[in-house]
RODO-2510 file (C-alpha; in nm, 4 decimals, decimal comma):
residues 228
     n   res          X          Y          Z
     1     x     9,8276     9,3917    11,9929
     2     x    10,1388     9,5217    11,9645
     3     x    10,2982     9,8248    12,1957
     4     x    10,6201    10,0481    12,1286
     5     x    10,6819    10,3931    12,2952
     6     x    11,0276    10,6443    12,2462
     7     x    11,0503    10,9361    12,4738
     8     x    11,0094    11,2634    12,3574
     9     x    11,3510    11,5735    12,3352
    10     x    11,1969    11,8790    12,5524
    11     x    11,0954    12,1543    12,2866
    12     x    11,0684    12,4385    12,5009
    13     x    11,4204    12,4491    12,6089
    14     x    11,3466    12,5889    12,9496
    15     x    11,0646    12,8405    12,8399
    16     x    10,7319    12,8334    13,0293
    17     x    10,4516    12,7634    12,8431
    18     x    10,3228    13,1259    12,8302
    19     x    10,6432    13,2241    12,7199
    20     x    10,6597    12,9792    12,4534
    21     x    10,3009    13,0861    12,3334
    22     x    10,3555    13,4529    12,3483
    23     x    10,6942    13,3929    12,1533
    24     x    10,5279    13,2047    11,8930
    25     x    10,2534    13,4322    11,8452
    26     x    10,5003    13,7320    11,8491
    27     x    10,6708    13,5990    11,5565
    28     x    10,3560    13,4327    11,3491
    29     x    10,2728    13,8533    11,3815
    30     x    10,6099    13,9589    11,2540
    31     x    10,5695    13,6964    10,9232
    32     x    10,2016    13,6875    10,8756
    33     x     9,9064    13,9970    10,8566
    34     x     9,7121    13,8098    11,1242
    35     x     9,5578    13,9455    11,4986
    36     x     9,4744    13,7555    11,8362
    37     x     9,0979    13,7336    11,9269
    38     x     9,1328    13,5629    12,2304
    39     x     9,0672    13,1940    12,3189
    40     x     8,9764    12,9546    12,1050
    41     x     8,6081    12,8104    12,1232
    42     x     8,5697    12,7087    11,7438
    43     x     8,7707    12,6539    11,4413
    44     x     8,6322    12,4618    11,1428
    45     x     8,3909    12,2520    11,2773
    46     x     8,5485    12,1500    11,5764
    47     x     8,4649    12,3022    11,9240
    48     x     8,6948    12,3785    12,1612
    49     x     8,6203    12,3786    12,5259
    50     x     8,9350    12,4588    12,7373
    51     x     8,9112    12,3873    13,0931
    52     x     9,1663    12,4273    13,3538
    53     x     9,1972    12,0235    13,3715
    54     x     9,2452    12,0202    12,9847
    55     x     9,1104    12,0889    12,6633
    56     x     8,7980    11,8855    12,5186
    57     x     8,7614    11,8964    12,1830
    58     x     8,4465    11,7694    11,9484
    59     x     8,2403    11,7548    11,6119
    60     x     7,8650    11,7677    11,8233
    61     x     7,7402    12,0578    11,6436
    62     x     7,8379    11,9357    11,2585
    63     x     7,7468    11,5475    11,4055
    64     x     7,3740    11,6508    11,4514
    65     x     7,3587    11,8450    11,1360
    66     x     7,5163    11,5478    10,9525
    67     x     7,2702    11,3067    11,0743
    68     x     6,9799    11,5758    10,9802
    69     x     7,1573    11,6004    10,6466
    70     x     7,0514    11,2829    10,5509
    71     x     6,7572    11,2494    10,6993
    72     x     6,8350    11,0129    11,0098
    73     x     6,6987    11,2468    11,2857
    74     x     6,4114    11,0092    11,3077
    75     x     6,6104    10,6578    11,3189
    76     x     6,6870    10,4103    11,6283
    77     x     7,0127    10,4230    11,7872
    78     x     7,2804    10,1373    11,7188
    79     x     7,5842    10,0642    11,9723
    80     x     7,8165     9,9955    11,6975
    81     x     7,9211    10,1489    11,3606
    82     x     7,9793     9,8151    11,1707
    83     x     7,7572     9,5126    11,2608
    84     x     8,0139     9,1991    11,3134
    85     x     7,7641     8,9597    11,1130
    86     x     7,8168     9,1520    10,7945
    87     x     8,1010     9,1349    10,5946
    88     x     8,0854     9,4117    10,2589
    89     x     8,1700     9,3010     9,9168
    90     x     8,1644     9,4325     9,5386
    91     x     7,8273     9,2499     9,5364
    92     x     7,7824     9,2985     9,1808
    93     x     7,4309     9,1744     9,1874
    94     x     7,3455     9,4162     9,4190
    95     x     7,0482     9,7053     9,3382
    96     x     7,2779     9,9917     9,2291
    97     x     7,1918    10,3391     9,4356
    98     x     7,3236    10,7082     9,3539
    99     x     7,6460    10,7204     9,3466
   100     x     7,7011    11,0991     9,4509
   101     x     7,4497    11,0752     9,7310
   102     x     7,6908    10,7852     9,8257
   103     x     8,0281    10,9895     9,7996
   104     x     7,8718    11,2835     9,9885
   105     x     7,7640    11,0788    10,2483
   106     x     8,1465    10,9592    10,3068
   107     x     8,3157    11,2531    10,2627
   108     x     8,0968    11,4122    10,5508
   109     x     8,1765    11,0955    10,7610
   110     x     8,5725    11,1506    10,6857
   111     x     8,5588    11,4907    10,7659
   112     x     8,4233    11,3663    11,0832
   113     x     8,6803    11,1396    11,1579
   114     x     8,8856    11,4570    11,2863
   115     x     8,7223    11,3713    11,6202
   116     x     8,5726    11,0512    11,5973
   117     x     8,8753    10,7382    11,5611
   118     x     8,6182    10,4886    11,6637
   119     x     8,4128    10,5819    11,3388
   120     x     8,7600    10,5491    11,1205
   121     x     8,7725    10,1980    10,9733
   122     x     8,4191    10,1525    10,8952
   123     x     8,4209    10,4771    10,7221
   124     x     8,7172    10,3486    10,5025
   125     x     8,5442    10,0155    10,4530
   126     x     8,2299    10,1810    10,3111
   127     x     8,4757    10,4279    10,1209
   128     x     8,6173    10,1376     9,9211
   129     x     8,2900    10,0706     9,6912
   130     x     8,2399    10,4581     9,5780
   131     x     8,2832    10,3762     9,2287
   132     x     8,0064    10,1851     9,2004
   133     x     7,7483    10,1772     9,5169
   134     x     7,5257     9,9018     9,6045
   135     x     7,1946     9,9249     9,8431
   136     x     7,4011     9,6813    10,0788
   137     x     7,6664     9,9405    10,1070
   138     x     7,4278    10,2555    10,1566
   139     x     7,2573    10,0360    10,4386
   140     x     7,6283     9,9709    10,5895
   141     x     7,6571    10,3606    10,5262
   142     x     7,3748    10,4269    10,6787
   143     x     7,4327    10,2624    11,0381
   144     x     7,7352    10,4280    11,0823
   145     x     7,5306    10,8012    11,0824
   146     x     7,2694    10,6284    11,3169
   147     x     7,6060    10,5441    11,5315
   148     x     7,7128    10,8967    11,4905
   149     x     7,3658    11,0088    11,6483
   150     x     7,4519    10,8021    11,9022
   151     x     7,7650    10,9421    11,9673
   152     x     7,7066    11,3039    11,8841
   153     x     7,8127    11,4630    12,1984
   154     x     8,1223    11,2356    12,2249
   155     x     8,5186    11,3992    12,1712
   156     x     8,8656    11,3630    12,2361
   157     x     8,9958    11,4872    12,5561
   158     x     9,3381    11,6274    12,5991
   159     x     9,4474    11,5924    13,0069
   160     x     9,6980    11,8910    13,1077
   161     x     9,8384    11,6215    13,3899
   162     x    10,0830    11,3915    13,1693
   163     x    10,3980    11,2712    13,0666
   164     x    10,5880    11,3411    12,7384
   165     x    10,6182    10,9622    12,6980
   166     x    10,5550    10,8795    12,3215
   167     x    10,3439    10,5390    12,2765
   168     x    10,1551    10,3731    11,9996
   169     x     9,9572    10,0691    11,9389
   170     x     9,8552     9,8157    11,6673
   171     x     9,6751     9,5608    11,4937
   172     x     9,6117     9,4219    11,1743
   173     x     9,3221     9,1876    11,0560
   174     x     9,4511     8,9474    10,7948
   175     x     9,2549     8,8910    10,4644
   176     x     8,9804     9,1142    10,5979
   177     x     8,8703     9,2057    10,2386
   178     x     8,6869     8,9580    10,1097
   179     x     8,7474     9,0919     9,7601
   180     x     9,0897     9,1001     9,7145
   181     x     9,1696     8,9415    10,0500
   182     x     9,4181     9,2429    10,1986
   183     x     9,4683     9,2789    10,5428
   184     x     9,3951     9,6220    10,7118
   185     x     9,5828     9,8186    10,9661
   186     x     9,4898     9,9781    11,2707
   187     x     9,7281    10,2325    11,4693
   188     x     9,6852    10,4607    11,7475
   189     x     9,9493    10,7063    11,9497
   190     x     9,9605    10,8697    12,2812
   191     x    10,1593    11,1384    12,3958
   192     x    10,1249    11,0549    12,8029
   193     x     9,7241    10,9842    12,8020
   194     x     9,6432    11,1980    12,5181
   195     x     9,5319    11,0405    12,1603
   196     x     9,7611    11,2807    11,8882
   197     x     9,6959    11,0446    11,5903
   198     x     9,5076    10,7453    11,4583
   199     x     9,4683    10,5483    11,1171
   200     x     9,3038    10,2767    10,8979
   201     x     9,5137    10,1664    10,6019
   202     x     9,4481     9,8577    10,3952
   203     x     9,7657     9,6905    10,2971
   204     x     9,8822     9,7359     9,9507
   205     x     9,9806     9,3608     9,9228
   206     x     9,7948     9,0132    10,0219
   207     x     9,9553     8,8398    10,3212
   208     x    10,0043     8,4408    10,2892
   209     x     9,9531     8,4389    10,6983
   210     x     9,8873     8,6032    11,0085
   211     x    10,2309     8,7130    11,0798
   212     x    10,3433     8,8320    10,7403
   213     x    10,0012     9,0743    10,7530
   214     x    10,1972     9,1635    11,1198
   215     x    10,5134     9,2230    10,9839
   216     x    10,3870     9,4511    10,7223
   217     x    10,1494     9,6174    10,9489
   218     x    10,4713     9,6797    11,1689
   219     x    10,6587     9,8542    10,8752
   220     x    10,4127    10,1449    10,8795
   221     x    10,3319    10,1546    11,2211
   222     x    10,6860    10,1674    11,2939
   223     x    10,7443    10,4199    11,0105
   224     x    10,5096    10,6973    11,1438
   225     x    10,6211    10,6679    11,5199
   226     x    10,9794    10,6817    11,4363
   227     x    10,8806    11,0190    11,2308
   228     x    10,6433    11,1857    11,5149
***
């Protein structure tokens, strides 16, 4: 694990924050036909709950109806999304199941993803056989919606008490695919406490060892915190 952090220029430039807002939706009014309806609560899936400690926000309403979706209600809860005996391959023996049941299942899970980091890499593992689904994949598939039942009521919370300090963190599992042996990446970043972005990226090349599969991991990582 691997930690970095920069420090952030001050944006406001001496506004308040209610200045800054009001200033920002005074000229979003001036450029766009648009009108203020007070705070937010909802917006595309995600609810917002602001509170005067900080702002909570979550996926718990599309979650349950995800799970119901596919017709989990009914299933046994699992503490993890990916069990660490099973590792997925092509498995071209494998009994073949529907492929567009299979990409609708992931693209629901992705969308969820907006809220849910710890649901990111096995949802990217399981995306990787699309093309041509197996029944071990839908049952790997499967487990993770269970997990999101689980979860359901779970979010990302945003604390109002915190620092501008910019920090991110990595790690990178080398020759994790056991098809083409790539290594995948891992990142997270904090602004102060507060999670502002997180990925899963398998590497485009095959590392010969642990710390080449670092190095490159360190490219990217290093790549998107210089840019945020």
């Amino acid at each position: 694990m691997i930690v970095a952090q920069v420090y952030v220029d001050d944006i406001i430039f001496g506004s308040t924050k209610d200045e800054l807002a009001h200033s920002f939706s005074k000229l979003m009014q001036e450029e766009f036909e648009m009108s203020m309806i007070g705070e937010l609560t909802h917006f595309i899936g995600l609810q917002i709950r602001q509170q005067e400690l900080g702002i909570f926000l979550s996926q718990s309403k599309y979650a349950k109806n995800l799970v119901k979706m596919f017709g989990l209600e009914s299933a046994s809860f699992v503490r993890t999304p990916m069990s660490p005996n099973v590792k997925l391959t092509v498995d071209l023996l494998g009994k073949s199941v529907d492929s567009s049941l299979y990409g609708s299942m992931i693209g629901s899970l992705l969308y969820l993803t907006a809220s849910r980091l710890n649901i990111n890499y096995s949802v990217g593992v399981c995306a990787r056989y699309q093309a041509n689904p197996k029944e071990s994949h839908m049952i790997a598939l499967k487990r993770i919606i269970k997990y999101v039942k689980t979860i359901a009521d779970f979010g990302v919370w945003y604390n109002k008490d915190t620092n501008d300090v910019l920090v991110g963190y990595f790690h990178v599992d080398w020759a994790g695919n056991a098809d083409d042996r790539k290594s995948t990446l891992g990142s997270y970043f904090y602004v102060g406490n507060n999670l502002v972005s997180w990925m899963s990226k398998k590497q485009n090349s095959i590392s010969l060892s642990t710390a080449e599969a670092e190095y490159i991991a360190a490219g990217s990582y290093c790549t998107q915190l210089l840019w945020m």
